[in-house]
matplotlib code that plots the C-alpha trace (Angstrom):
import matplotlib.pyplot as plt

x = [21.8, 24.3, 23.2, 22.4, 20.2, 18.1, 17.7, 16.9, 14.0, 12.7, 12.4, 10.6, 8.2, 6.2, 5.0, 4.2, 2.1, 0.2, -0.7, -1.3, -4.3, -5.1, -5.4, -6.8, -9.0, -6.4, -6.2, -2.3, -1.6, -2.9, -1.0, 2.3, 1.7, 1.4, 4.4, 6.7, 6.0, 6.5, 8.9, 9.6, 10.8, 12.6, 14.8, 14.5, 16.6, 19.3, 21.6, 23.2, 19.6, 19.7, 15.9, 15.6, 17.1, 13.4, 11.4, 8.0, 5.8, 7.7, 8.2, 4.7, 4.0, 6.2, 4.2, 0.9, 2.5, 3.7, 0.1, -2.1, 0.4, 2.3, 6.0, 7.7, 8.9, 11.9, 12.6, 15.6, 18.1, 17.7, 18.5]
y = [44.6, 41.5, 37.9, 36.5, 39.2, 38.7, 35.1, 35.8, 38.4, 36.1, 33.5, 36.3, 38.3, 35.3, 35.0, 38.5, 38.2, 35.5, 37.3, 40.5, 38.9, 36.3, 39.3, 42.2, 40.2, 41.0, 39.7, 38.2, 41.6, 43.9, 42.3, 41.9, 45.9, 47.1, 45.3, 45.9, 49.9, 50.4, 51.7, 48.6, 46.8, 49.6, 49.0, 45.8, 45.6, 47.4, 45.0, 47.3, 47.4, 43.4, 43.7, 40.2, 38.8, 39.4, 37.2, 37.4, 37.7, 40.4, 42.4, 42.0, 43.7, 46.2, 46.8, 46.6, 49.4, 51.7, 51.1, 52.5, 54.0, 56.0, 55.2, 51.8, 51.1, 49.0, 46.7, 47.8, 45.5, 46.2, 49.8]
z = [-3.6, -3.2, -4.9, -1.4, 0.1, -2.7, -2.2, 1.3, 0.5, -2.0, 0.7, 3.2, 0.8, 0.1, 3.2, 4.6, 1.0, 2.6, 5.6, 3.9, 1.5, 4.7, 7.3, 4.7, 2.6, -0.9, -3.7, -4.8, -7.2, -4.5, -1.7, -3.8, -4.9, -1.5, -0.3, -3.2, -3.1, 1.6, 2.7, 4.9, 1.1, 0.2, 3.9, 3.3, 0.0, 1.6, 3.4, 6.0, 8.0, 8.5, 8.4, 6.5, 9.9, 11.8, 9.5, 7.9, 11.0, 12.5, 9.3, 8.2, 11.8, 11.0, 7.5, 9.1, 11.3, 8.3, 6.5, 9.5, 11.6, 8.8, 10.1, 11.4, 15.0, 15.0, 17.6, 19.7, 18.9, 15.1, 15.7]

ax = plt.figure().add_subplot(projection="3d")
ax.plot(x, y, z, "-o")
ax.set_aspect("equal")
plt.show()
């Protein structure tokens, strides 16, 4: 992972944190664990998917989708 995609996802995670202990009632460790070990951070790291391009609120959608739904839906255009 390149120098400025890391910048870039250490702007983003922040705030999909945020919603995840403001919409599921966590706690900073639990929201930063469940984050850090999707499968939506794993895409996100790798720069080819351009993923950090949707910002927070969409990608925390997208993780709220792979924590009930079990997969992630991506919007067309990132496909």
């Amino acid at each position: 992972m390149g120098k400025n995609i890391s910048l870039v996802i250490a702007m983003i995670t922040p705030g999909i944190i945020d919603l995840l202990i403001e919409n599921r009632g966590l706690d900073l460790e639990g929201a930063s664990d469940i984050l850090y070990n999707s499968q939506l951070y794993k895409m996100l790291e790798d720069e080819k998917t351009k993923l950090w391009r949707l910002g927070y609120h969409l990608l925390y959608d997208l993780l709220e989708e792979e924590l009930t739904m079990g997969e992630i839906t991506f919007p067309e255009e990132q496909i």
